[in-house]
Every structure is written in C-alpha cells, then in structure tokens.
N, C-alpha and C positions, 0 to 999 in steps of 0.2 A: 364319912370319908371313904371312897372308895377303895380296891386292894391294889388297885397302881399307885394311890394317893399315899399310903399306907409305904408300902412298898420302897417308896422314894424316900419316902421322911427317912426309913431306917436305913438307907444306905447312905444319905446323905450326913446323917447321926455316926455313922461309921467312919466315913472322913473327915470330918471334923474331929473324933477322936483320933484318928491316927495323924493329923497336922498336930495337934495339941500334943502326942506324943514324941513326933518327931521336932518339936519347937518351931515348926514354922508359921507362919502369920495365917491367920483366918483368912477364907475363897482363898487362897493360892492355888487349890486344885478342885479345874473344872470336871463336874460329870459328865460324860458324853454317854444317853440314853441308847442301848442298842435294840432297836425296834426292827430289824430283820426279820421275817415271816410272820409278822402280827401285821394287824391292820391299819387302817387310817385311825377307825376308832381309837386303837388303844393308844396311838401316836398323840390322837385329840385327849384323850382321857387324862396321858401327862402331861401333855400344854395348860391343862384347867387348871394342873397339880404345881404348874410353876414350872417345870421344864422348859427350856428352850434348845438345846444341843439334840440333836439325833443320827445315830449310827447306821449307816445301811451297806449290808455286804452285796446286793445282787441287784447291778444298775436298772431295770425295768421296773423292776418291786418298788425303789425308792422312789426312780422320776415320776410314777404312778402315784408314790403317797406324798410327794410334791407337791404336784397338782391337786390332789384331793384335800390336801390342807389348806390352799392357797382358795379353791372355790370355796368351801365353806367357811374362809374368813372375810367377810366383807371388806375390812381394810385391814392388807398385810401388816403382819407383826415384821418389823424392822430386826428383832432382835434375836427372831427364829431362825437356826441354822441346821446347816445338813451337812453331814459329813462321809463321804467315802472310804469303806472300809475294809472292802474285798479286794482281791488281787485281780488287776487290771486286762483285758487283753482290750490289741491292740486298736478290732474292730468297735471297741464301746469307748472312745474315750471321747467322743464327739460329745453324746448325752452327758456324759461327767461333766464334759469342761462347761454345757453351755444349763449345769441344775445344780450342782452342788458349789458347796461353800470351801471346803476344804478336801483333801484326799490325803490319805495315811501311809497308801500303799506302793509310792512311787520307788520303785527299785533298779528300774533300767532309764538310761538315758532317753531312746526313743520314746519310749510312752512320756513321760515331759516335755518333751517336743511337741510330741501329737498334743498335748493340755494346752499348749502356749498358743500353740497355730490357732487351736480350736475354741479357745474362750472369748466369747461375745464382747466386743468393744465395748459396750454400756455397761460392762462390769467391774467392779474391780479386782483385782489377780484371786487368782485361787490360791489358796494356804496349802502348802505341801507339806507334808512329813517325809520322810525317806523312811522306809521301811529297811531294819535290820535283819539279819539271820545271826543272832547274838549268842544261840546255843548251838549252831551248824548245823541242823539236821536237815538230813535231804528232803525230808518233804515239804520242810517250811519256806515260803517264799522271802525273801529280800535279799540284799546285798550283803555280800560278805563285810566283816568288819573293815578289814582294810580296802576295801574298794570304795569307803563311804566318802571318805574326802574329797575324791575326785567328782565323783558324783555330785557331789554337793556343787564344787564348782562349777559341772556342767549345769545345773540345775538355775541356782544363782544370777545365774545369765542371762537367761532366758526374759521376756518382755513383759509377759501376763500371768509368771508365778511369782509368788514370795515365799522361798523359801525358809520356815518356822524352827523344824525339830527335825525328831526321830521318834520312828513308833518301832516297837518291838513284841512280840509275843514269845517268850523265852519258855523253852521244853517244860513241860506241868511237874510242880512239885509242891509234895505236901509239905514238908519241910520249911517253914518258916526261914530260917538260914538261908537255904537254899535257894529260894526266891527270894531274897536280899541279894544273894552275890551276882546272880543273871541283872538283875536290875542295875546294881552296878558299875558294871561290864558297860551297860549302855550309857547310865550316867559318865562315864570317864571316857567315853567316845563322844558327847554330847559335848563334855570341858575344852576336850581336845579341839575340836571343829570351832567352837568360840575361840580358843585362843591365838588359832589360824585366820579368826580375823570374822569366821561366820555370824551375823547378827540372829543369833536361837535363841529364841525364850518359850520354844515349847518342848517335851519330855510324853510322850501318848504311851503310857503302859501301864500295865494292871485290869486287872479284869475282876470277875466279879468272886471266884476264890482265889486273889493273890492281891487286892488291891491294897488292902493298908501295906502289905511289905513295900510294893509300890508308891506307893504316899510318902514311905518313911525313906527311901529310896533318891526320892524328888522328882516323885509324876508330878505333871503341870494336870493331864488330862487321863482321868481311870475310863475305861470303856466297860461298860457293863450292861448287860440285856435280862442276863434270866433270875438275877434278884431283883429286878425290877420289873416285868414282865412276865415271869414264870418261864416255866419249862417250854420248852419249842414245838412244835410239830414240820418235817421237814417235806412232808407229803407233795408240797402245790411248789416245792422246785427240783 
C-alpha cells in the first residue's frame, strides 16, 4: 500500500470515529482531498487509493491537473469531482465555471454572476458554497455573518448554480472546545438559511487539525491536504 494509500485509510478511520462519536449515520461526511501544489501523480495515486473528491486552491494548477487526469484516463470516471477552494478574483472565473464541479469560495455577489454567465450549457449547475468569515478577522476572506442571507438569495437565482451550503475556515485553535463553538456559529447560520426556506444539505468545514470537532459539529464535507499528502512545498506558486 502506498503512503497516500496509507494516509487515506487513516483519515478516513478518523471520520468514521468522530460520526460514531457524534451518533451520526455512516458516509454522512464526505472527504474532500486537498491536492494543491502536489502533482497529477499524487492526485492519480489517490484515485487508485479510492478517492474521488479533490480540493484545488490556485485555478491554473487545478485545470492543469484536470486535464492531466482526464488524458490519462482512457474512459472518464463519471464519479471524479473537482472542487474550488481558493478565493476567487474576478478575472479567473471563466476557467472555474467552464472545469470544476463545485466552488466553496463564493462571497460576493458578482463573481456568481460571472459563474452563472460563464458555465457551459452542456453542463450541469456548479455547486456553490458561500464562504463565511465566521471568526471576523480581517484577513480572512467571506461574507460577514449577516450578510449571508441575502447573498444566498442573490445567489439562488441565478440559472447555472445550485446553491448547496456554507464553507467556513474559522480562526485556528488548539482547543478542542474552541473549535466546537466556531463550528457552530456556522451550523446555526446553516439552520437559519434552511429555515428561510434555502434547500442546504451541505456544511464544508474542518480541515485536517480541526476535522473531527468538525464532524461532531455537522460537516457534511472535512477538507483536508497535508494528512493526506504530506507537508507542502509552496516554491512553484
């Protein structure tokens, strides 16, 4: 077994524990691989490993390992997905709308705009998340909490998204607690926009040291790269 092969099993072993501890039903919460700055290789290495979901923050890097997936597989896998995970500007959403499957990071109105104009008729909608700013800090990107509603219903509207969830990355902490109460914060913003009528069944939060508080929280989807992948190298961006 290889050390991505390897690698998987035990994160996937780790969700599974933290559903079982939080009583929720088994697969309730999907992995989504973050293969950022590693290669096609190691993208192909957990496709063998049973992987199908992948994270990509830096749109040229991903539509590159797109494509490189997609040549080396004689007949496409139907069940391989790419998902958008970096903060958007406005000039790259063309490539977004017309390679990935989903996008996490939508926080202003205009760039959904520019996704809806720009996604390929032969496709079906791109899956949005709305990205929150759930702990305020200024250097994180999303929408303020209260701003999310509206959003949504701007979003909602639109012809060629289908609006999912909310993804969040809440300020790092060791504290187990701690990253309970951030997670929650977004869970009851999540309840909120349901009960306004939004049809959400997705939750995108947790990473790879916060993910079971996550899970136990009610992530739909943990996003996780470097215990799966290893350490980064950020050299070649």
């Amino acid at each position: 077994m290889s050390r991505i092969a390897q690698n998987l099993q035990a994160v996937i072993s780790t969700i599974v524990a933290s559903e079982h501890e939080a009583g929720r039903a088994p697969q309730s919460v999907r992995l989504l691989a973050v293969s950022k700055t590693f290669g096609a290789d190691a993208v192909q290495e957990a496709v063998a490993a049973g992987q199908r979901a992948f994270g990509e923050n830096y749109v040229q890097e991903g539509v590159d390992k797109i494509r490189a997936l997609a040549a080396a597989t004689p007949v496409p896998d139907p069940a391989l997905e790419w998902h958008f995970i970096g903060p958007i500007q406005s000039n790259k959403t063309r490539p977004i709308a017309e390679h990935f499957d989903w996008v996490h990071t939508v926080e202003r109105e205009k760039i959904a705009l520019r996704l809806s104009e720009q996604r390929p008729a032969g496709l079906a909608p791109l899956n949005i998340c709305l990205q929150v700013n759930i702990s305020g800090e200024a250097s994180k990107s999303g929408a303020a909490p209260e701003d999310v509603a509206a959003l949504a219903q701007a979003v909602a509207g639109l012809p060629n998204l289908r609006l999912r969830g909310l993804m969040a990355i809440p300020e790092p902490e060791e504290d187990v607690a701690k990253q309970r109460a951030a997670f929650r914060r977004v869970r009851a913003l999540y309840e909120a926009l349901r009960a306004q009528g939004f049809a959400l069944d997705t939750l995108s939060m947790g990473m790879s040291g916060d993910m079971r508080a996550a899970v136990l929280e009610g992530a739909t989807i943990v996003r996780v790269g470097s215990a799966i992948f290893g350490a980064r190298s950020y050299a070649a961006q």
